[in-house]
C-alpha positions in Angstrom: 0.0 0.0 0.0 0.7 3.7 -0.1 3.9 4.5 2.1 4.2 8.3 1.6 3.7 10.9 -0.4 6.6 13.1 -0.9 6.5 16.7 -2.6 9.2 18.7 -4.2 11.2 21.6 -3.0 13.1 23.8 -5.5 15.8 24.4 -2.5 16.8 23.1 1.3 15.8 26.7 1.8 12.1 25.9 1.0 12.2 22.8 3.1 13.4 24.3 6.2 11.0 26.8 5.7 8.2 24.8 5.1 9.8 22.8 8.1 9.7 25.6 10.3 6.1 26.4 9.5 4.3 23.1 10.4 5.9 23.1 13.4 4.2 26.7 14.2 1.3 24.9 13.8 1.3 22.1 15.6 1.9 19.0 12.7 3.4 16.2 14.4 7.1 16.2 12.6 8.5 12.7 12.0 12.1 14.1 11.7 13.4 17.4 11.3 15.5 18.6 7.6 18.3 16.7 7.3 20.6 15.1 4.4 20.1 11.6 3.8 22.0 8.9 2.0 19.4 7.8 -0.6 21.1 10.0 -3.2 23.4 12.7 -2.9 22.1 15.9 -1.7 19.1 14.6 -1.1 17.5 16.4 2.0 14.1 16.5 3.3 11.7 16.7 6.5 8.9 13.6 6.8 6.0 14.4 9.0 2.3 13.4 9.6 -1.3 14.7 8.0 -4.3 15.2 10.3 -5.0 11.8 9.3 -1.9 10.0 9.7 -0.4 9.5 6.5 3.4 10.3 6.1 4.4 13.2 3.9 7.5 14.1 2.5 8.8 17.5 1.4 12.3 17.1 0.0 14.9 18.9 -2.3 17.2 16.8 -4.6 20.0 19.4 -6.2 19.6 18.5 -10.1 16.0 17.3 -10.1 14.0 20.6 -8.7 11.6 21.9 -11.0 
């Protein structure tokens, strides 16, 4: 079944950002931005909808639209 759903940023900028804001209100934040070792660069924070499903917003240098 359906994991996650992840959305792209255009820059780790945009994702600490957006970071910053869910936290000002209140979304339960699985883990904070942060580089992982998937790709290289690739750098994202995963937290929770009202509903429970995981979400993604990440940055990947090369592939940002």
């Amino acid at each position: 079944g359906l994991h996650h759903v992840a959305f792209e940023a255009y820059s780790r900028m945009l994702v600490d950002e957006r970071a910053q804001w869910l936290g000002g209100v209140g979304a339960e934040i699985e883990s904070e931005p942060q580089e992982y070792t998937y790709i290289p660069g690739y750098y994202a924070v995963f937290f929770y909808d009202p509903d429970g499903l995981k979400l993604e917003i990440v940055h990947i240098p090369g592939l940002a639209a």
